[in-house]
N, CA, C and O atoms as CSV, one atom per row, in Angstrom:
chain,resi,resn,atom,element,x,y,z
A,1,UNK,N,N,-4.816,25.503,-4.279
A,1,UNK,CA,C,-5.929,24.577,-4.245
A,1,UNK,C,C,-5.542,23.396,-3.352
A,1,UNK,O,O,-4.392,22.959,-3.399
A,2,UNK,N,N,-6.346,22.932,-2.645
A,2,UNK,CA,C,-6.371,22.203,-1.519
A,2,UNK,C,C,-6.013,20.381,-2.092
A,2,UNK,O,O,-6.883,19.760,-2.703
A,3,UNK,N,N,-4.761,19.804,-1.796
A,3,UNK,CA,C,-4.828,18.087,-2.808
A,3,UNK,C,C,-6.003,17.376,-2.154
A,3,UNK,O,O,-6.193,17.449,-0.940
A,4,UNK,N,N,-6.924,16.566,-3.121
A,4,UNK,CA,C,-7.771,15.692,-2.371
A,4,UNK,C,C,-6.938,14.412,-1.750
A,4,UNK,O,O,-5.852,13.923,-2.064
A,5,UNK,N,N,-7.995,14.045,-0.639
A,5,UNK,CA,C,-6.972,13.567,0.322
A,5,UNK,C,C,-6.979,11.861,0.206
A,5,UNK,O,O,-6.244,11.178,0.918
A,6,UNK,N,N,-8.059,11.186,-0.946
A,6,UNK,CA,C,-7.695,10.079,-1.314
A,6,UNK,C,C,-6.379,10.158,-2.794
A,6,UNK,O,O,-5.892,11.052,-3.487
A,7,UNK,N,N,-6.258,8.724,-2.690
A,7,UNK,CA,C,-5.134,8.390,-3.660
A,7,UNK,C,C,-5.887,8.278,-5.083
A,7,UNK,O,O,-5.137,8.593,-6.007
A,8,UNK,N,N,-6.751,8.031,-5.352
A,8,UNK,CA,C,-7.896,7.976,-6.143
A,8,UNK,C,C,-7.778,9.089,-7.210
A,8,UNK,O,O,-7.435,9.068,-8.392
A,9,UNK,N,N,-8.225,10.167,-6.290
A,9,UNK,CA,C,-8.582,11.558,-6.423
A,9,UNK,C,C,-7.394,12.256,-6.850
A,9,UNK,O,O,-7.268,13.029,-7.799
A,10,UNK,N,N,-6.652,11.915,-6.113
A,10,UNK,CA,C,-5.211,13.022,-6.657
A,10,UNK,C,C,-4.594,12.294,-8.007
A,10,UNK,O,O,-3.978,12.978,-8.825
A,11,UNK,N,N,-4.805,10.727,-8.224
A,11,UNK,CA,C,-4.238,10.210,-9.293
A,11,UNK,C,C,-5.136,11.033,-10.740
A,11,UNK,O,O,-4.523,11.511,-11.695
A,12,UNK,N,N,-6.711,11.047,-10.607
A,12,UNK,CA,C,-7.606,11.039,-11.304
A,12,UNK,C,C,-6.490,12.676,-11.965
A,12,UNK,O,O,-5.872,13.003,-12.978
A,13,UNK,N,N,-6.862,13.316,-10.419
A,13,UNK,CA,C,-6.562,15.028,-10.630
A,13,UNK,C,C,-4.739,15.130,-11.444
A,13,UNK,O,O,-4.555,15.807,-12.456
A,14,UNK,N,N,-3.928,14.567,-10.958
A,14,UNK,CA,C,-2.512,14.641,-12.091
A,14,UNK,C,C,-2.653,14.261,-13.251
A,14,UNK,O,O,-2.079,14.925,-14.114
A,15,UNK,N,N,-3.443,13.091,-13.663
A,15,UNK,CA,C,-3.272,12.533,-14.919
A,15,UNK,C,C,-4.375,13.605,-15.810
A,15,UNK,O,O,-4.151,13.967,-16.965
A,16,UNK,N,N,-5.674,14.038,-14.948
A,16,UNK,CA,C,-6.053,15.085,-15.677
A,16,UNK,C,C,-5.439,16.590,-15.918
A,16,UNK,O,O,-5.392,17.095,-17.040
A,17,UNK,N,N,-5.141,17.007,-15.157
A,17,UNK,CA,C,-4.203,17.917,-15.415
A,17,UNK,C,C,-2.959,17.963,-16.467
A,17,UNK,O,O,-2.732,18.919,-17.208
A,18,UNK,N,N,-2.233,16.830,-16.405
A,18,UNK,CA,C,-1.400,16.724,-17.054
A,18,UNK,C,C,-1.162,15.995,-18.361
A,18,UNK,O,O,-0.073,15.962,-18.933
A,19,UNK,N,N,-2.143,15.482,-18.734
A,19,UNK,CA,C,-2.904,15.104,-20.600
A,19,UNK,C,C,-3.883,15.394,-20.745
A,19,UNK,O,O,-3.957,15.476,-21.971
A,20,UNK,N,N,-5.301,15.775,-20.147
A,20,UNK,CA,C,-6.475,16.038,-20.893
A,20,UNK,C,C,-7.278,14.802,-21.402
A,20,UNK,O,O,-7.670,14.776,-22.569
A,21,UNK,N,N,-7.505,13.868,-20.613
A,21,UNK,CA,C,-7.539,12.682,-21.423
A,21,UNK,C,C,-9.127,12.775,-22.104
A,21,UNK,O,O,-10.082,13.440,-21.701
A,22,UNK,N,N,-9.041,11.898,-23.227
A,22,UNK,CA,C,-10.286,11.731,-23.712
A,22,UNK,C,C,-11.577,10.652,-22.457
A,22,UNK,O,O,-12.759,10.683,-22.116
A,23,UNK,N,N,-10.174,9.737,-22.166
A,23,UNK,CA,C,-11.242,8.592,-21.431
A,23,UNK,C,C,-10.146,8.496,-20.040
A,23,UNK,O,O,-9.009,8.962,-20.112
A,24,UNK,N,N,-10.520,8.024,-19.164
A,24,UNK,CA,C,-9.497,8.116,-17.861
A,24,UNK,C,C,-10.187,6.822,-16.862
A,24,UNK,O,O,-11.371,7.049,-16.611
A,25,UNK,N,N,-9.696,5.618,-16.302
A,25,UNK,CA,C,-10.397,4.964,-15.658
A,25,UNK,C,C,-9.606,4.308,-15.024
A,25,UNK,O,O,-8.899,3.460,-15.570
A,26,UNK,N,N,-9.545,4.670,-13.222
A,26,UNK,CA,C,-8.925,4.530,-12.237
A,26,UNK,C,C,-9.480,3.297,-11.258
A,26,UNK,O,O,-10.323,3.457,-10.375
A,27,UNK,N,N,-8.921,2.209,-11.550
A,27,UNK,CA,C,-9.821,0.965,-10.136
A,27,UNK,C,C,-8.835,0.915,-9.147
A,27,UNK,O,O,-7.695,0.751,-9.583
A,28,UNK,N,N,-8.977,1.027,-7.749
A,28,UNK,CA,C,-8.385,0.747,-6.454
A,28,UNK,C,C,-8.360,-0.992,-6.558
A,28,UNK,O,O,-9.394,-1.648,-6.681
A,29,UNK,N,N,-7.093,-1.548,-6.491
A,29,UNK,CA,C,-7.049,-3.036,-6.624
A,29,UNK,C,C,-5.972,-3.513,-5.716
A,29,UNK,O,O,-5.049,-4.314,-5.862
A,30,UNK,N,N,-6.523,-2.513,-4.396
A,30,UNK,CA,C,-5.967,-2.907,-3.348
A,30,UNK,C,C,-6.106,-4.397,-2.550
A,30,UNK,O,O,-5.255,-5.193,-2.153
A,31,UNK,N,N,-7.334,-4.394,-2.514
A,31,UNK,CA,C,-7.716,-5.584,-1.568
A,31,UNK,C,C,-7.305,-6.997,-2.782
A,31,UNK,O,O,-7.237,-8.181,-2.452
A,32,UNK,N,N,-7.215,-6.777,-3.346
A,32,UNK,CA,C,-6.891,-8.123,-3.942
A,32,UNK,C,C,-5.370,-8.218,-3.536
A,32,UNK,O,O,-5.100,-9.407,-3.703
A,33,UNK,N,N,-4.567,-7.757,-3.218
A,33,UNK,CA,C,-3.359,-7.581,-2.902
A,33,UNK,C,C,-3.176,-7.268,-1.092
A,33,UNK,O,O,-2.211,-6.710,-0.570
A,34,UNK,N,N,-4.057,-7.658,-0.584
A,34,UNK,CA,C,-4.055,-7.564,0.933
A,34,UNK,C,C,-3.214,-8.845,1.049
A,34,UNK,O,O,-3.433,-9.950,0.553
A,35,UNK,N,N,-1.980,-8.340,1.992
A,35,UNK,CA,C,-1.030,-9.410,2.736
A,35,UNK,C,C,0.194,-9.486,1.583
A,35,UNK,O,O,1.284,-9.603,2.143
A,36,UNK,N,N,0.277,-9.456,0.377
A,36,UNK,CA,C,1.259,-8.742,0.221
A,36,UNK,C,C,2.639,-7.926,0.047
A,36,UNK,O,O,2.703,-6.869,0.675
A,37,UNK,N,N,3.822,-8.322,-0.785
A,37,UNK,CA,C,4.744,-6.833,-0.026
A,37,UNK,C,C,3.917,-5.806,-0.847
A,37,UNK,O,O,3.386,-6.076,-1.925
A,38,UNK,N,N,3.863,-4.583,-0.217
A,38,UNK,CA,C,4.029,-3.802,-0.321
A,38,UNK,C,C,2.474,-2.835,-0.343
A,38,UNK,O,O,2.263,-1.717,-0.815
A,39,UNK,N,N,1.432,-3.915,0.464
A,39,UNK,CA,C,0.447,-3.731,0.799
A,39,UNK,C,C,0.509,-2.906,1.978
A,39,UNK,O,O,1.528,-2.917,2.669
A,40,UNK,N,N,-0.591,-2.115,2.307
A,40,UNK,CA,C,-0.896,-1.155,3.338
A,40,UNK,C,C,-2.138,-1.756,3.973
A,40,UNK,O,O,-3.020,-2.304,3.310
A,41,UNK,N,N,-2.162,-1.601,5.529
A,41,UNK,CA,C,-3.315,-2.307,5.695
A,41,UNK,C,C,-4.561,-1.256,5.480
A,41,UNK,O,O,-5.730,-1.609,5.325
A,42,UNK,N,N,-4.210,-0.240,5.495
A,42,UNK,CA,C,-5.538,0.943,4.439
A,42,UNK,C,C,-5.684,1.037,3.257
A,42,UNK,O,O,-6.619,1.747,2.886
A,43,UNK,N,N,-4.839,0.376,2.226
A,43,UNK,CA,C,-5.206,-0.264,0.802
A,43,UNK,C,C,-4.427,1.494,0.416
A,43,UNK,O,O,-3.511,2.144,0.918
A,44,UNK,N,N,-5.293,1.692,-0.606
A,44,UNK,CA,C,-4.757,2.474,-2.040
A,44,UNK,C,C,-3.059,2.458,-2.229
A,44,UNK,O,O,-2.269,3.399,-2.310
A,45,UNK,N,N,-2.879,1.236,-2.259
A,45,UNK,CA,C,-1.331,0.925,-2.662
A,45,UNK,C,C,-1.080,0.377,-4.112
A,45,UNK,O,O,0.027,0.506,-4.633
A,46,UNK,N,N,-2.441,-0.421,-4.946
A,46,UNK,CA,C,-2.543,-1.030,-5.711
A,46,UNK,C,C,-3.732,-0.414,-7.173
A,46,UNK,O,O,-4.947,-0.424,-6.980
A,47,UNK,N,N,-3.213,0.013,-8.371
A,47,UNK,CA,C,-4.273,0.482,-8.632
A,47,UNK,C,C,-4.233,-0.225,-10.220
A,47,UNK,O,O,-3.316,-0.992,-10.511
A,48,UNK,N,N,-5.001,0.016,-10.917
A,48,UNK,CA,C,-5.107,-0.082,-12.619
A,48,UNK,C,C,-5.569,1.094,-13.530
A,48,UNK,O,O,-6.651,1.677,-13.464
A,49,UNK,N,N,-4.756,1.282,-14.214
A,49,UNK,CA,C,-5.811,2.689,-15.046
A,49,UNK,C,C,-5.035,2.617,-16.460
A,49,UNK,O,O,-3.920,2.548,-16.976
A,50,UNK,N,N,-6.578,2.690,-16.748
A,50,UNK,CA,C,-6.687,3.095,-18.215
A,50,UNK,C,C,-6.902,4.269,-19.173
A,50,UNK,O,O,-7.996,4.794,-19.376
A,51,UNK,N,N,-5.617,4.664,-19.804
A,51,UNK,CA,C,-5.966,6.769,-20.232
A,51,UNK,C,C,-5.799,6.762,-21.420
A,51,UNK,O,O,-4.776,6.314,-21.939
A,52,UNK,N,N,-6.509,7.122,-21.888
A,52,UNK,CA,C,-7.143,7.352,-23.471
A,52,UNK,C,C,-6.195,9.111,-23.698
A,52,UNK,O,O,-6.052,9.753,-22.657
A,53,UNK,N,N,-5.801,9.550,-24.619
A,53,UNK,CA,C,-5.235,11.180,-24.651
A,53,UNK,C,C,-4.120,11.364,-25.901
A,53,UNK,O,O,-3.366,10.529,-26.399
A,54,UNK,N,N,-4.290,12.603,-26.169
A,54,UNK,CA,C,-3.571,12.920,-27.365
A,54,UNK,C,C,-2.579,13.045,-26.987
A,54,UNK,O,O,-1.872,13.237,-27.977
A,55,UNK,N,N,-1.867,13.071,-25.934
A,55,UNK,CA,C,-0.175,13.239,-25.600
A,55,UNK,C,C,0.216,11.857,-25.867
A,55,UNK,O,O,1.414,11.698,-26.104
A,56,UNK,N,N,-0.526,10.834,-25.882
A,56,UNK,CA,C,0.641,9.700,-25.986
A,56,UNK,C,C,0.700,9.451,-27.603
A,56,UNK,O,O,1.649,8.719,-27.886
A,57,UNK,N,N,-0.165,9.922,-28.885
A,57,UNK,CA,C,0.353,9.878,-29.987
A,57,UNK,C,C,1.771,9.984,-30.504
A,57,UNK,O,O,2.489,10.968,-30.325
A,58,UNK,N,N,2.018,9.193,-30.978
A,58,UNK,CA,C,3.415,8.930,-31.161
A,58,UNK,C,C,4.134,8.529,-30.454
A,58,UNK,O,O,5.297,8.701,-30.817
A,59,UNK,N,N,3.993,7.956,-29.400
A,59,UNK,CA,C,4.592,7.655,-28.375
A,59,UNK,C,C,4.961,5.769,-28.171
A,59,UNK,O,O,3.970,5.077,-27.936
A,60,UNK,N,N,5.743,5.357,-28.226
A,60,UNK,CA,C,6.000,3.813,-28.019
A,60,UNK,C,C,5.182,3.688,-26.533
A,60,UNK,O,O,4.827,4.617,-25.807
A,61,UNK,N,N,5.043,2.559,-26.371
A,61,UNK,CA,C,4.042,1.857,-25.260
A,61,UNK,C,C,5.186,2.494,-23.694
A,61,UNK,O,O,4.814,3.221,-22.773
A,62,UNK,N,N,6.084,2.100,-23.835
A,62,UNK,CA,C,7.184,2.318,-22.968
A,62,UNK,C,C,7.778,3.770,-22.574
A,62,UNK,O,O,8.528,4.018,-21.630
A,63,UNK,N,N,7.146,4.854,-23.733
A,63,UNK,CA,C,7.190,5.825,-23.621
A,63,UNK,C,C,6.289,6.456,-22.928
A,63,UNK,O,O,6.574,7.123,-21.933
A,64,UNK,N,N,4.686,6.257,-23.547
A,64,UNK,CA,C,4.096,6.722,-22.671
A,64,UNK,C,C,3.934,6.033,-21.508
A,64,UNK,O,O,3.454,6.709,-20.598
A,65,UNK,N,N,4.161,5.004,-21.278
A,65,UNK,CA,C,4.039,4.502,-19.355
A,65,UNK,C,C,4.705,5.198,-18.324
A,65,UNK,O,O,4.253,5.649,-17.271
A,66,UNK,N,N,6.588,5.226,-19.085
A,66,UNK,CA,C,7.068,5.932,-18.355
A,66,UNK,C,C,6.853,7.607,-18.181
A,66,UNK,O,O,7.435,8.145,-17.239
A,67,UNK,N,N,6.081,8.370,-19.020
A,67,UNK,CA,C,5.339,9.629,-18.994
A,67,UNK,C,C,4.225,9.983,-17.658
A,67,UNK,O,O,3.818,10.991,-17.082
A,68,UNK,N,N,4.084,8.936,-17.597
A,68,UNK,CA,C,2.274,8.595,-16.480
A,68,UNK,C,C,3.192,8.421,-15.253
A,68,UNK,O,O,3.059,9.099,-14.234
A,69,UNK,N,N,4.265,7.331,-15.439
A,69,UNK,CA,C,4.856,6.876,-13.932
A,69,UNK,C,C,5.719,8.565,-13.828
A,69,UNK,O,O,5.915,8.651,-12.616
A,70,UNK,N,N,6.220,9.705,-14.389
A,70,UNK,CA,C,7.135,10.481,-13.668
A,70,UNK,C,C,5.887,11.415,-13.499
A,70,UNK,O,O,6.088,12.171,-12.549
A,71,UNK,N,N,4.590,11.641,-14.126
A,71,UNK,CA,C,3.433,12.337,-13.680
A,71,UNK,C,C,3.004,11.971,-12.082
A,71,UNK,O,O,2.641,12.852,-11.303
A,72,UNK,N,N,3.117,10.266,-11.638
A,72,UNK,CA,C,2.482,10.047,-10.559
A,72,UNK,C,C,3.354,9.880,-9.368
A,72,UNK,O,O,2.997,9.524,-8.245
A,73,UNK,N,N,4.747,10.240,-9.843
A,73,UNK,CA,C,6.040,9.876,-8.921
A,73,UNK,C,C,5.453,10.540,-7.360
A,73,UNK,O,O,5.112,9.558,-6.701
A,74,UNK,N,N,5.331,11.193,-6.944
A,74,UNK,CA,C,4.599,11.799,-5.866
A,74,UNK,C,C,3.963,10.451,-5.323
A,74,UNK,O,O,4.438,9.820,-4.379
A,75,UNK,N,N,3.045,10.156,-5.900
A,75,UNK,CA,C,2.352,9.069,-5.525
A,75,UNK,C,C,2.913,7.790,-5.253
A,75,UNK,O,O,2.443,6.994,-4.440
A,76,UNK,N,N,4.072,7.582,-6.049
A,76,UNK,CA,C,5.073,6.465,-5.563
A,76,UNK,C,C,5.723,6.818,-4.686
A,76,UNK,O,O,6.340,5.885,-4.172
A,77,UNK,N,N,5.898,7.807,-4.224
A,77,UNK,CA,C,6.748,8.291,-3.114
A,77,UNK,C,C,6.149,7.972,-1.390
A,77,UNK,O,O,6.531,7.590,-0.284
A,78,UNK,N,N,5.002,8.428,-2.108
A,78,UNK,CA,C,4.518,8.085,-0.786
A,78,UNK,C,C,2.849,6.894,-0.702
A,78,UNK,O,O,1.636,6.976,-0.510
A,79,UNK,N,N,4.067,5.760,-1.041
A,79,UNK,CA,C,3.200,4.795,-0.809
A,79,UNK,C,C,2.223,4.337,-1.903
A,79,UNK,O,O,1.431,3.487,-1.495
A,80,UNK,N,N,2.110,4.617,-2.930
A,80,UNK,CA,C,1.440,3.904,-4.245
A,80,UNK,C,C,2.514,2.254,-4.165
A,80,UNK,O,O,3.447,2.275,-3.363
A,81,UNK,N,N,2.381,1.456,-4.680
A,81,UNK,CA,C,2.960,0.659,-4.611
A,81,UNK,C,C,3.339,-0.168,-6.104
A,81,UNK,O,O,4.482,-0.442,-6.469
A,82,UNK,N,N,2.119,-0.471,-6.824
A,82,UNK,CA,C,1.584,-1.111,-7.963
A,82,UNK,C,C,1.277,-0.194,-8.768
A,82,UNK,O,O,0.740,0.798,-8.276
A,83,UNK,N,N,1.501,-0.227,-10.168
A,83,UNK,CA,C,0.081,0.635,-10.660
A,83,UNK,C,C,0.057,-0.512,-12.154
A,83,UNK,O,O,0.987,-0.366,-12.946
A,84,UNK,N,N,-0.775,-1.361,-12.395
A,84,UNK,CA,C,-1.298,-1.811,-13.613
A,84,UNK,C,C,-2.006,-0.490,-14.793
A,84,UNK,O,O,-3.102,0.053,-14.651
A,85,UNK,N,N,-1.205,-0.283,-15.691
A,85,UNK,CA,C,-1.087,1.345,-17.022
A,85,UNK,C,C,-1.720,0.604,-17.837
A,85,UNK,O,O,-1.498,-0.599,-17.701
A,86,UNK,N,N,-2.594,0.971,-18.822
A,86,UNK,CA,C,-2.485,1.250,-20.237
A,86,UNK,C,C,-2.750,2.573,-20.495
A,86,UNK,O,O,-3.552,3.204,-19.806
A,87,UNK,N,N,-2.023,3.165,-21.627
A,87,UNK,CA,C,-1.921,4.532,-22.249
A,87,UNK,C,C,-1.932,4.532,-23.506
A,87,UNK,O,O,-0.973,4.291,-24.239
A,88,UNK,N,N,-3.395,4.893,-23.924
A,88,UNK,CA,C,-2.965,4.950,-25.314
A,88,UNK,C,C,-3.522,6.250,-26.176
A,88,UNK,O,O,-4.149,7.093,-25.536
A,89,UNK,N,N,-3.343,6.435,-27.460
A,89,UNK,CA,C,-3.929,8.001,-27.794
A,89,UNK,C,C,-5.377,7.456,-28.660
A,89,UNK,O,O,-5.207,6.364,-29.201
A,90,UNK,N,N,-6.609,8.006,-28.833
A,90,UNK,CA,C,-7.251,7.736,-29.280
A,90,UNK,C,C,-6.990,7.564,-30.756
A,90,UNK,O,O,-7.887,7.166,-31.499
């Protein structure tokens, strides 16, 4: 299957793939972060999301963040920069 070719899209598509979430909500919060380190002058470097899902039950706050950050490592790799998490289980 072909990766979609925004940062958006592929974040939306790992985190769904990889918990099932009940609720999932991805904001690009790039431009508020224009100029910057670690800004791109094409933005999707900066994001916020909020994931609702039964994998993080039981999980300390620190647990599931770091669960989401080795899900999106790809994405830090190449150029995510920021990501503002909450994870929690319904």
């Amino acid at each position: 299957m072909p990766q979609p070719s925004d940062r958006r899209s592929r974040i939306a598509e790992a985190l769904t793939q990889a918990f099932a979430p009940v609720s999932l909500t991805i904001i690009d919060d790039s431009a508020k972060h224009a100029g910057h380190a670690g800004a791109a002058p094409g933005g999707e470097t900066h994001y916020s999301v909020e994931i609702t899902a039964d994998a993080f039950a039981g999980l300390s706050r620190v647990q599931a963040q770091r669960t989401v950050m080795l899900v999106l490592q790809a994405e830090f790799d190449t150029g995510l920069h920021a990501l503002a998490l909450k994870a929690n289980a319904p």
